[in-house]
N, C-alpha and C positions, 0 to 999 in steps of 0.2 A: 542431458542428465539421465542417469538411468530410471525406469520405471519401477522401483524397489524402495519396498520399505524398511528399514535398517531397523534391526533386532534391537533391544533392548542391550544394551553390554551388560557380560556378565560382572559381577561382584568384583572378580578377580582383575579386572582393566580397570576400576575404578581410577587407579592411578593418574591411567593417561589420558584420562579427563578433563576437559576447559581448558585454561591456558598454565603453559608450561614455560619455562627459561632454564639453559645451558648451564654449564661451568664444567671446565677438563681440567688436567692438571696443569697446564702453562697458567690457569685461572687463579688456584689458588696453592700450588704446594711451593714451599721454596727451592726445590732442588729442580723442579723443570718451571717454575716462574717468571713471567718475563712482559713486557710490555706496560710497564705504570703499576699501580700498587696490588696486592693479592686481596683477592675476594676474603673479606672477614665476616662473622657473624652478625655484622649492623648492618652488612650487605643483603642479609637472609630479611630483616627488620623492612627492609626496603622494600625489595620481592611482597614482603606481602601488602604493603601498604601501596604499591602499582596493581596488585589483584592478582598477581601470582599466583597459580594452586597446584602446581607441584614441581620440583627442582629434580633438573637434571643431572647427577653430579657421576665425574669418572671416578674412580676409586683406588688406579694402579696403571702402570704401565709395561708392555714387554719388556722396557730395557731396565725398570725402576728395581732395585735391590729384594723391594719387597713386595708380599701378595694385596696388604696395606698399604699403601700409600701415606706415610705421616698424620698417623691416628691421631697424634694428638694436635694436628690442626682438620684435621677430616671430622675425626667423630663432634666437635664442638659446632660445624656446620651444621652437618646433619640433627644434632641435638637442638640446635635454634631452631629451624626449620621444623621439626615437631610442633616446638612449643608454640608458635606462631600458628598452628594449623594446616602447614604447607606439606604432603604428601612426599613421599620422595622415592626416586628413582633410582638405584645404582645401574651406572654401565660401565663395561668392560670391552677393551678391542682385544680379541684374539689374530693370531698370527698366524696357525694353524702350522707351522712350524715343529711346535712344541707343545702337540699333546694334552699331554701331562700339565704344563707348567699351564698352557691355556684353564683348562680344568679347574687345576684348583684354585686360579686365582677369581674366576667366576664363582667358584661357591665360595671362598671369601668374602665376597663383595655380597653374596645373598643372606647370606647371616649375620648383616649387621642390622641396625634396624630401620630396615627398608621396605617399602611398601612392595615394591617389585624390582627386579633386575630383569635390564637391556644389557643382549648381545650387540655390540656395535660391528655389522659384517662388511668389513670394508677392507681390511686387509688380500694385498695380492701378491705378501711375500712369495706364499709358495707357488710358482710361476705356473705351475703344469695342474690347469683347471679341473681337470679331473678327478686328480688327485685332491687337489682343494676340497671340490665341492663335497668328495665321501669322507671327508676328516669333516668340516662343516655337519654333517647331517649326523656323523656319528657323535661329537662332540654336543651337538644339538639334546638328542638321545643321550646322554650321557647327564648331561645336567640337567635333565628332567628328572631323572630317573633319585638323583643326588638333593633335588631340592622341590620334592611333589606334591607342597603346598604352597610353592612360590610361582606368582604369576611373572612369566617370564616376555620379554617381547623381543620382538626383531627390529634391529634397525637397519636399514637397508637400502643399496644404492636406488636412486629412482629405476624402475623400470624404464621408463623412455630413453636413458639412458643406455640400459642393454641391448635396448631391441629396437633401438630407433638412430640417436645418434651416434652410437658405435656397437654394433653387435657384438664385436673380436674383445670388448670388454671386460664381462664377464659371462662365457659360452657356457648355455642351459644351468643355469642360475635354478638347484635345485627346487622351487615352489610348492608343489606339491608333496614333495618329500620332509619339509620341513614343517609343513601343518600343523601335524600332531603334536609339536611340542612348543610353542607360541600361542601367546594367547592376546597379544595384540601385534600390530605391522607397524614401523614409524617410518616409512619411506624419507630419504632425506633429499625430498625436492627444491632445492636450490637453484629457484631459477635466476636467479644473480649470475651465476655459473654460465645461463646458456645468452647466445647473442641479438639483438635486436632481428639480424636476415632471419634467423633460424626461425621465429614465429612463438618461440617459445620463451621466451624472456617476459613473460606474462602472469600475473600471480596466480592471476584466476586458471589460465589453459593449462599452466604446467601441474597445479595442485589437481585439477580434477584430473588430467588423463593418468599422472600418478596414481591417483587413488583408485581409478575403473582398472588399469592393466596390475595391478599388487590383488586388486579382490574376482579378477579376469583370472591370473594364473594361479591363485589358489582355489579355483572352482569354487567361492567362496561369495557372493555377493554384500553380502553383510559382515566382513569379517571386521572386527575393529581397526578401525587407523586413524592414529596423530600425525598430522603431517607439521614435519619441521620443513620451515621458509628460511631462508637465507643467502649469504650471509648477512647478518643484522649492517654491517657498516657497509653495503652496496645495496639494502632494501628501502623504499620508499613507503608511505603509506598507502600511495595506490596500490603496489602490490600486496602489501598487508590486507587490504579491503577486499582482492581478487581471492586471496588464500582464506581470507573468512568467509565469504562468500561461497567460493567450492567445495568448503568442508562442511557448510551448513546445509548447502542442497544435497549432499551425496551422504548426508546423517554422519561424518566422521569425529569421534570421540571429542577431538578439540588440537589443537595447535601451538608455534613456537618460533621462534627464531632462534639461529644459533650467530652469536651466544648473546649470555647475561652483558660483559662486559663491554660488546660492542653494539648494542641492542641504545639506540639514542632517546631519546625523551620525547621527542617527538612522533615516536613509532606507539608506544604506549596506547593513547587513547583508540587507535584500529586494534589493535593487538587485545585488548580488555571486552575486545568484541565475542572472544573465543571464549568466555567464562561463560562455564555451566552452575 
């Protein structure tokens, strides 16, 4: 564990604080819906009565008609989810493709009434990383710039990932370039993903070496980070006890599994570990 003592978070991450739970749009819109019934507002009732304290919800898609996503089933989520107390997150996956339409479908999603929007950076449409990465960092800059009282965060492939089980992944993955305009990190350490040989199919190993190389590359040691575990329907409770465990010795904001709808009952009482 590192020998540092993690800052106070500032105001603006309160957000991504204690425990968190997923929903995208295959979760709850009817046009990309699929897998058993869509997330409704008694589901928001639920969340908070498992100790929920803030809701992750996507808001649009590149391919979806609009910068909304079916307001009039979105905004009644997010409106329960106030009224219950539950803080709320919008994210958005950019493409980096389209500029523009990335753009403003991120400041769409920040002015609805949400406590902070996540960039979800995970797209590798545009093939040629280079180029990625200066669309990434200006589009970064860009929505700061468009929304400068919104606390913004990054979500983000694990690092171990880049620089450990595949470098050719995603090459010099700009870190320091994007600092200044993130105010928290959500690495999306999924060690479900990696295999028993590799050593890293581990709650506890994958969550901390996530969190020391995300606050390692941004020259940052105290930088805020949520780590999201998953996926919920390949995670155990041991590994939930490992991810609460690494996040509480390394001071990191609070935790998650993705997603809500696959997250089982039995994951719960580890999981209610991460409330702050």
């Amino acid at each position: 564990m590192p020998d540092v003592l993690p800052a106070p978070a500032p105001a603006g991450v309160a957000a991504y604080s204690g425990l968190g739970t997923w929903i995208d749009a295959y979760d709850w819109s009817l046009e990309f819906g699929k897998d058993g019934p869509l997330v409704q507002p008694d589901d928001i009732d639920r969340m908070a009565e498992l100790g929920v304290q803030t809701l992750y919800v996507q808001t649009s898609r590149w391919n979806a008609a609009d910068d909304i996503l079916e307001p009039e089933r979105l905004l009644p989520l997010i409106a329960r989810a106030r009224a219950r107390g539950l803080r709320v997150v919008a994210w958005y996956l950019p493409t980096f493709v389209d500029p523009a339409t990335d753009l403003r479908r991120l400041v769409a999603a920040g002015r609805l009434d949400v406590d902070s929007l996540a960039v979800d950076i995970e797209s590798r449409d545009l093939a040629e990383h280079a180029e990625r990465n200066r669309r990434l960092v200006e589009l970064s800059a860009a929505l700061h710039d468009a929304l400068p009282e919104m606390a913004l965060g990054a979500i983000v492939f694990p690092p171990v990932v880049m620089e450990v089980v595949n470098p050719g992944f995603w090459p010099s993955f700009p870190w320091q370039a994007l600092a200044p305009y993130y105010d928290a990190w959500v690495p999306m350490s999924y060690q479900s993903f990696r295999t028993e040989a590799s050593g890293l199919r581990d709650g506890y190993r994958y969550t901390a070496e996530n969190i020391d190389r995300v606050r390692a590359n941004l020259g940052d040691p105290n930088a805020p980070v949520h780590s999201v575990g998953g996926i919920a329907d390949a995670t155990t409770p041991g590994d939930v006890a490992g991810m609460v465990a690494a996040s509480a010795e390394r001071g990191a904001l609070g935790g998650s599994l993705y997603d809500w709808r696959t997250t089982a009952p039995g994951l719960w009482p580890e999981l209610r570990a991460f409330r702050r």
